[in-house]
C-alpha positions in Angstrom: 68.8 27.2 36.1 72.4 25.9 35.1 72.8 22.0 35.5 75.7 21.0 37.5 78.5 19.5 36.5 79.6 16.0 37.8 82.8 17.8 39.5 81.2 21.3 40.6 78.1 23.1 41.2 78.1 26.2 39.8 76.3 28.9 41.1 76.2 32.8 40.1 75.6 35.0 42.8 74.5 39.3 42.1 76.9 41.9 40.8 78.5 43.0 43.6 81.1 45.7 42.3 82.7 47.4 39.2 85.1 46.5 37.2 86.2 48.4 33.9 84.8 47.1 30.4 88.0 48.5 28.8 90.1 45.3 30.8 90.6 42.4 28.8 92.0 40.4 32.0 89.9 37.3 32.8 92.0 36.3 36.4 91.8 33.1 38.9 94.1 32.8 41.6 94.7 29.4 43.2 96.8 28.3 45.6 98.7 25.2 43.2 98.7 25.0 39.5 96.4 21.9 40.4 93.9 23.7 41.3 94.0 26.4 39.1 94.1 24.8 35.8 90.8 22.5 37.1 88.8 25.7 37.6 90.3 27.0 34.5 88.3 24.4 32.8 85.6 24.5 34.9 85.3 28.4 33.6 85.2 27.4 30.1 81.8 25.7 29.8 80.6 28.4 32.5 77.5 29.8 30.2 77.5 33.0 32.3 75.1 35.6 30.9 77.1 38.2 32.5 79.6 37.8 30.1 80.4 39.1 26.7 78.6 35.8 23.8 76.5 34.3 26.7 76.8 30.4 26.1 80.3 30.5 24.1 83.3 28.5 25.2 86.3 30.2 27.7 89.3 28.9 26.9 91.1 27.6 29.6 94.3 29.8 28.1 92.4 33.0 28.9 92.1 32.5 32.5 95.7 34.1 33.8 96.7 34.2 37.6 96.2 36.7 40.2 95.7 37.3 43.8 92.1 37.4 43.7 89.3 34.9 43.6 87.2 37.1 41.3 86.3 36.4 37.9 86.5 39.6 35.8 84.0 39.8 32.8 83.4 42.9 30.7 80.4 43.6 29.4 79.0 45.6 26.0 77.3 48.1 28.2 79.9 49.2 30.7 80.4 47.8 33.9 80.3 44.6 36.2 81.7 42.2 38.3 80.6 38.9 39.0 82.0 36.0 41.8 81.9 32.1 41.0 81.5 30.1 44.3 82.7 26.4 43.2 81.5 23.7 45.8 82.6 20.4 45.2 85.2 18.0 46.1 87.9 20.0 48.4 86.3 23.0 46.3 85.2 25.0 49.2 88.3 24.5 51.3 90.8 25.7 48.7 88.8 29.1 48.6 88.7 29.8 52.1 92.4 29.0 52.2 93.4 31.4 49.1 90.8 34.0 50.4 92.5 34.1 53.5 95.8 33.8 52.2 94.7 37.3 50.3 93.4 39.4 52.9 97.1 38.4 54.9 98.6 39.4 51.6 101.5 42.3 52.4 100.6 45.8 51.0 104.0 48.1 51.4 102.4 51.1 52.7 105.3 53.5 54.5 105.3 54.1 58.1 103.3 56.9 59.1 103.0 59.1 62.1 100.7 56.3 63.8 103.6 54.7 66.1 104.0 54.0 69.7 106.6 55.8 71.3 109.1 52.4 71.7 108.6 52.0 67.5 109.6 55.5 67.5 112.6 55.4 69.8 113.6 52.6 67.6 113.7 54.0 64.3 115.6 57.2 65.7 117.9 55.0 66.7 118.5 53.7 63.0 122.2 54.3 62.0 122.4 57.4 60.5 124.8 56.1 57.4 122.8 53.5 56.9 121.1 53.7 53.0 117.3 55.2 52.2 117.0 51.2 51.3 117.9 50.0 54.0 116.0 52.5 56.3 113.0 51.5 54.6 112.7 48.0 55.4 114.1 48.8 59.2 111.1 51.0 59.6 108.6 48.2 58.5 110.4 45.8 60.0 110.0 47.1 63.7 106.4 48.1 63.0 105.1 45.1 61.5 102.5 42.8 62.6 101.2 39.6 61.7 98.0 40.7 60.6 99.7 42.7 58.0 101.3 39.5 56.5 104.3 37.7 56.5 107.8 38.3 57.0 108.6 37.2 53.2 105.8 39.1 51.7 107.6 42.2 53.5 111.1 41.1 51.9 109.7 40.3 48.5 107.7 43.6 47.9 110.7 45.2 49.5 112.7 43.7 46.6 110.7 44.4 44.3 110.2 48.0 45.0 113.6 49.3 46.2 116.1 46.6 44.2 118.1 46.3 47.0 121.8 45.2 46.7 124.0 43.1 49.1 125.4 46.2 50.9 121.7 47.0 51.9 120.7 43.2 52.9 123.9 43.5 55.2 123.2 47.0 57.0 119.7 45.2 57.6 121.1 42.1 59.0 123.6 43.3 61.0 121.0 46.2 62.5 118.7 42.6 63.7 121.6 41.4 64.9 122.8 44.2 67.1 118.6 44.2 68.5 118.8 40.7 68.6 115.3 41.0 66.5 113.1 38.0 66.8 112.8 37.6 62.6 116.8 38.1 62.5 117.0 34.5 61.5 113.9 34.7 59.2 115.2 37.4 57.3 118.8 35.9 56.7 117.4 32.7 55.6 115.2 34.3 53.5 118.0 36.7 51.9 119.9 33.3 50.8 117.3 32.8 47.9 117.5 36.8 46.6 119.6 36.7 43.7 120.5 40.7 44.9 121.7 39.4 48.0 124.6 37.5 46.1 125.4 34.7 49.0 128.5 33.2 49.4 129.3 30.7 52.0 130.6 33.0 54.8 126.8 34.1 55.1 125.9 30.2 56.3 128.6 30.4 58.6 126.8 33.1 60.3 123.7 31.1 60.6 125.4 28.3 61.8 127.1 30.4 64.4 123.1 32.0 65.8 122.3 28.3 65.7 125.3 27.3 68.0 124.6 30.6 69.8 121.1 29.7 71.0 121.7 25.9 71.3 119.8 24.7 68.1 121.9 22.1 67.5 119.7 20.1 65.1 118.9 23.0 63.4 122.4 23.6 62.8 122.5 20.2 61.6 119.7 20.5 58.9 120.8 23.7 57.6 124.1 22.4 57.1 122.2 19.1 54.8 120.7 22.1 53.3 124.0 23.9 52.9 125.6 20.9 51.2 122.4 20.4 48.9 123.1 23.6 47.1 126.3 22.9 46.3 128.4 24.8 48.6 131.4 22.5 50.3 132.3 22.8 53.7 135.7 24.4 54.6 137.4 25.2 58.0 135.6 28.0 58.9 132.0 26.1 58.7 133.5 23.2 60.4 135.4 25.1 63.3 131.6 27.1 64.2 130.1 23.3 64.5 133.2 22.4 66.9 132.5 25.4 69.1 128.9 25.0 69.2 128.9 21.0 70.4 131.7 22.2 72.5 130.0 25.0 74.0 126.5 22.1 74.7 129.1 20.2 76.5 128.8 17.3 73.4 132.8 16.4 73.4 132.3 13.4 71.0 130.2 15.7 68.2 133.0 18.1 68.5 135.7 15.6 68.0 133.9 14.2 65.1 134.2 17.7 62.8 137.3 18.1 64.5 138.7 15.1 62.6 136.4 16.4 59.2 138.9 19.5 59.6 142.0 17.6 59.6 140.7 15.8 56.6 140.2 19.1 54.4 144.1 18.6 53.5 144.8 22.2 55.3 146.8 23.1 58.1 144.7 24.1 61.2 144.2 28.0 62.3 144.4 29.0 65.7 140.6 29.0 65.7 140.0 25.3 65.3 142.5 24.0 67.4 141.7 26.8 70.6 137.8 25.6 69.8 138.6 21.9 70.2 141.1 22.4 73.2 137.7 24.4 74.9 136.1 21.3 74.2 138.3 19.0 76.1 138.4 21.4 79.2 134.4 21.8 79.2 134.7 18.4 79.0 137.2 17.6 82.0 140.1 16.8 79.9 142.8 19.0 80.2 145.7 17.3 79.4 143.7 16.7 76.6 143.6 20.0 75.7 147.5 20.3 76.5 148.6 17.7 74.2 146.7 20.2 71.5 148.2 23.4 72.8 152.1 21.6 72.6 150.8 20.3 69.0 149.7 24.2 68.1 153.5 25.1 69.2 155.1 23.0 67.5 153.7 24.4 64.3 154.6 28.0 65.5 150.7 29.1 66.3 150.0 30.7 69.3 146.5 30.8 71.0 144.7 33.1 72.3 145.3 34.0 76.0 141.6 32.7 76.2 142.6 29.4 75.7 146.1 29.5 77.7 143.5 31.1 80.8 140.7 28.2 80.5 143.4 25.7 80.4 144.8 27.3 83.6 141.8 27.6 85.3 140.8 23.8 84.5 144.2 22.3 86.2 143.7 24.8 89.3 140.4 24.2 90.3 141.0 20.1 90.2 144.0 20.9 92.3 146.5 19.8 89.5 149.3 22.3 90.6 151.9 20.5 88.3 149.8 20.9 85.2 148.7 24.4 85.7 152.5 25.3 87.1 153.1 23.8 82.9 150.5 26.1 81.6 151.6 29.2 83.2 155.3 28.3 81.9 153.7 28.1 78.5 151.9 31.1 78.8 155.3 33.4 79.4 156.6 31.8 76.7 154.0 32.5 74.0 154.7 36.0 74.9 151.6 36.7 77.0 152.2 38.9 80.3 150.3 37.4 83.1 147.8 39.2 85.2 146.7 38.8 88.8 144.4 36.2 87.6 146.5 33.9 86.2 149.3 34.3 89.4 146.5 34.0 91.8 144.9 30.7 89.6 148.7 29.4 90.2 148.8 29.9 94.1 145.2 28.1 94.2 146.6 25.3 92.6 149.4 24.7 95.0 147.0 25.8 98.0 144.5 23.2 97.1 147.1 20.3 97.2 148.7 22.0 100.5 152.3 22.8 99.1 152.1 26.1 101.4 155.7 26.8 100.4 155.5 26.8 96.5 152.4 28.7 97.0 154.1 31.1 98.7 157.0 30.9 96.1 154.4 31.6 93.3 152.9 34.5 95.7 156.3 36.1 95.7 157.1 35.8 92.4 154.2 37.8 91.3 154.9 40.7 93.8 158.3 40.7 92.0 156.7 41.4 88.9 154.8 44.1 90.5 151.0 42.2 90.4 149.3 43.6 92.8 147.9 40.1 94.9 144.4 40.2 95.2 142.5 38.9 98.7 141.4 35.8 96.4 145.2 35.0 95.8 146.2 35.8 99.7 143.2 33.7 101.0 144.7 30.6 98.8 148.0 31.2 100.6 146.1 31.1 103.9 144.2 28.1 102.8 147.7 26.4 102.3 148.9 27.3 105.9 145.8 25.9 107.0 146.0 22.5 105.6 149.5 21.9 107.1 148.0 23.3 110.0 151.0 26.2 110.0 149.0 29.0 112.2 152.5 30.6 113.0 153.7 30.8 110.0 150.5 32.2 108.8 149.9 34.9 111.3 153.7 36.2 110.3 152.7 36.2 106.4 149.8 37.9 107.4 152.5 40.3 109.4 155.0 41.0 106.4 152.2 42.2 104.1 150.8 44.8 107.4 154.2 46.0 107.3 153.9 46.2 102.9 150.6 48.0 103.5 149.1 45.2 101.6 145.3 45.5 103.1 143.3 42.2 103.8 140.1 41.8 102.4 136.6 39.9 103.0 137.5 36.5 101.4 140.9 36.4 103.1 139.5 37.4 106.8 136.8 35.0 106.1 139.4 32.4 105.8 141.4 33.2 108.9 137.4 33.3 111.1 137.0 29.7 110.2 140.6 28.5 111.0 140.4 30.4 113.9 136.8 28.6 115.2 138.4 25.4 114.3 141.0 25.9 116.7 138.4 27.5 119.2 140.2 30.6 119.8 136.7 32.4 119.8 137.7 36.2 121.2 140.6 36.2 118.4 138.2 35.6 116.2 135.7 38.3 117.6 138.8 40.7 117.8 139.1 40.1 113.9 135.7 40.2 113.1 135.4 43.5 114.7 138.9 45.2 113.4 137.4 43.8 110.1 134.3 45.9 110.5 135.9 49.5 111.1 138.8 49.3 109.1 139.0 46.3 106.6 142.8 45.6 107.9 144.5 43.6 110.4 146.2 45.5 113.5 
């Protein structure tokens, strides 16, 4: 009977398998260094007669690390293996936690035929230029489970077995991207620490951006501490994908904020991070905000995207601000941007909501001329114009000259007329309407 030690008990349960006597390798795994070097010493005044000089000292320098709980002794006559259960203070804990941590430990066994048929629709649907690499990890990828381990045991033995290089962790990032795969993010963030994967700083960016994408704003924040923590400085690319994302969550102040760190970088803005801040101010009910920043982006000779020119539209017309969006449309012809029936028909909406009947009608005209075919949204705001001023005459001849252009009149704009029409209490013109509307979508 072995006395116990004042730290451990130590006790020596049966042989329970076989080990060879040819190995040398006495192993410990713990889960810290703590912990392992205190067993360590704890193994050398172990007087085990299963090993070889029963009652001699272990030293500690013998005991190497591995993923097993197991101590390995050979013996003069062959073969054993013997276990050391140490119960004592947080003893017993650590081994159920490194035991289990072992049997979740990640064995890279290759995808066999035992798939279900949506794991096997997926990996047909691999790209076939995609690299044998690359392939590899997609196929365990979309069949792993999280009894088999975790995501970075898969990504380290896949490292370690295929030496992947950046061209690889790229195919397999953009591939979760395209599936918008639920470990996408895992796997990038892990890729950062692979010396193969060779980061640079446009591979934050795109974190940032999935952040910003799925509203995890503080997230985004944290990882961009992190960023600056290993040494990588922000530029305007980083800083323009934190102004969309607070713009996009409606946050107009957060937006300004890196707005401002932009203009302190010492560069000259990009189309990019003036068009996301101008966004900002429209989702955030400025757009003469946004307009000051357009004429500032012209004056420097950049152009922005037709986008920007159409949400800046599109914020004056539906407030009703017909002299602001009759400025933006101006601006838009002369950035060399044809406009489409959207645009015209976000012009006449502006002008019908402020009941200017007669420069809606100008605007209506003018995009005929230009051979834009109106919509029944744009004819219904010209109808809404009339209404407002209460011009049923002058209506029911527009509504003539475009019978007579076989322009046909659609849901919306009949819809607009059946309400007027109640309002005045002509009820069997409206029924008359209603029912030409039903067999033939046009007014007779």
């Amino acid at each position: 009977t072995l006395s116990p030690s004042p730290l451990y008990q130590l006790r020596i349960p049966e042989p329970s398998c076989v080990f060879s006597a040819a190995s040398e390798n006495r192993t410990l795994c713990g889960p810290k260094k703590g912990v392992r070097h205190r067993l360590a010493h704890a193994l050398a005044e172990c007087p085990c007669p299963h090993r070889v000089g029963s009652g001699e000292a272990w030293p500690p320098s013998r005991v190497g690390a591995s993923l097993s709980l197991f101590i390995l002794h050979p013996t003069v006559k062959g073969t054993c293996r013997v276990m050391h259960s140490f119960i004592g203070i947080g003893m017993e804990e650590v081994v159920k936690e490194v035991n289990g941590e072992n049997q979740r430990r990640f064995r890279w066994i290759e995808v066999g035929k035992k798939v279900t048929i949506e794991q096997r629709q997926a990996i047909s649907e691999l790209p076939f230029r995609m690299s044998n690499r690359s392939k590899a990890l997609m196929r365990q990828i979309i069949c792993f489970s999280a009894e088999k381990g975790t995501i970075s045991d898969l990504l380290e033995s896949w490292v370690r077995i295929m030496n992947p290089i950046r061209a690889d962790w790229l195919s397999v990032l953009k591939e979760l991207r395209i599936m918008e795969h639920p470990v996408y993010l895992e796997v990038a963030k892990h890729a950062l620490q692979e010396e193969s994967f060779e980061v640079n700083i446009r591979d934050f960016t795109k974190i940032i951006h999935y952040y910003g994408k799925h509203n995890l704003l503080e997230d985004a924040e944290n990882f961009l501490t992190l960023m600056k923590e290993r040494g990588f400085i922000y530029d305007q690319v980083i800083l323009t994908t934190m102004v969309h994302m607070y713009s996009k969550a409606g946050n107009h102040d957060r937006a300004k904020e890196y707005f401002e760190e932009i203009k302190l970088l010492g560069e000259p803005l990009d189309k990019r991070s003036y068009g996301a801040m101008i966004m900002a101010y429209i989702r955030a009910g400025m757009p003469e905000e946004g307009e000051n920043l357009l004429r500032e982006m012209e004056t420097q000779e950049i152009t922005a995207g037709s986008e920007v020119y159409k949400a800046l539209l599109r914020a004056y017309s539906l407030i009703g601000n017909a002299e602001g969006a009759q400025r933006v449309f101006d601006a838009i012809q002369l950035a060399g941007i044809t406009p489409n029936d959207k645009m015209c028909s976000l012009v006449v909406n502006a002008y019908a909501m402020t009941g200017q009947s007669q420069k809606a009608l100008i605007a209506f005209e003018n995009m005929r001329k230009a051979s834009i075919k109106p919509t029944d949204k744009c004819i219904a705001s010209v109808l809404v114009a009339y209404e407002k001023e209460g011009k049923i005459n002058t209506a029911l001849e527009f509504l003539l000259d475009l019978e007579k252009d076989g322009i046909m009149v659609g849901e919306e704009a009949s819809a607009v007329l059946a309400k007027w029409f109640r309002k005045l209490g002509v009820v069997e013109e409206v029924e008359l309407l209603l029912r030409d509307f039903a067999t033939s979508h046009q007014i007779r």
